[in-house]
C-alpha positions in Angstrom: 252.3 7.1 -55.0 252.3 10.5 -53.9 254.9 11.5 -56.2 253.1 10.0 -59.1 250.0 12.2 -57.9 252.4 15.1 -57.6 253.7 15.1 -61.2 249.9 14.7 -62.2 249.0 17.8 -60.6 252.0 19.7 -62.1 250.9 18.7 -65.7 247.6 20.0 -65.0 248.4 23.1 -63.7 250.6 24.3 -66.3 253.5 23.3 -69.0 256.1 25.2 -66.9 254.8 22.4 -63.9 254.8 19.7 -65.5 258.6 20.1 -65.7 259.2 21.5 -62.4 261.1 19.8 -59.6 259.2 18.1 -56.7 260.0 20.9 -54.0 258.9 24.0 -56.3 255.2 21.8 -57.0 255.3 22.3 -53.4 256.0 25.8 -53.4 253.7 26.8 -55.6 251.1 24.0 -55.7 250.8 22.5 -52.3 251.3 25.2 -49.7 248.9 27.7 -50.8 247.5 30.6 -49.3 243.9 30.5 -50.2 240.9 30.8 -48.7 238.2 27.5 -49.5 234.6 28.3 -49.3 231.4 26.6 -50.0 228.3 28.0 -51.2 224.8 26.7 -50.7 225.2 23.9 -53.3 228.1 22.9 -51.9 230.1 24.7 -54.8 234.2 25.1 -53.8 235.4 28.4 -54.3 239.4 29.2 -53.7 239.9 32.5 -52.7 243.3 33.2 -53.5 245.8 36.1 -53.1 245.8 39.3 -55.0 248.6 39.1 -57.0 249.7 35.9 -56.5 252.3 34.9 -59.3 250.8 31.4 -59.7 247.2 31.9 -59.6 246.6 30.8 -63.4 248.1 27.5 -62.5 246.3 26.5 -59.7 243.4 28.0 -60.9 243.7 25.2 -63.9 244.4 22.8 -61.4 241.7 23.2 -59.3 238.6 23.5 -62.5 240.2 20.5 -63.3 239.8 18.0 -60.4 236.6 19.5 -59.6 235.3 19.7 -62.4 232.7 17.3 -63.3 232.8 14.7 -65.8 231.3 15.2 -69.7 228.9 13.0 -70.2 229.1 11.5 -73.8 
């Protein structure tokens, strides 16, 4: 299962992720070094590196399992 959720994550992160091999998604997806805060409403906000050569990606990533539903 955990792979399964793995290869999820890569595909929303990025095209170049959703082909990637289990131990770069970890590399790049899964050991991060950001910095999670929470505002008053209980908003989550990464605070990742300067610089950081994947921060598109799991910026995608992250908007999109936090992101709340549409409503239709």
């Amino acid at each position: 299962m955990s792979h399964n959720l793995l290869r999820a994550a890569g595909a929303l992160a990025s095209a170049f992720h959703a082909k990637a091999t289990t131990a770069t998604l970890r590399a790049h997806l899964i050991h991060v070094p950001a910095r999670l805060a929470r505002t008053a409403r209980i908003k989550l906000t990464a605070h990742l590196p300067a610089n950081w050569p994947w921060q598109g990606a799991y910026q995608d990533l992250f908007e999109a399992v936090h992101h709340s539903p549409s409503t239709p």
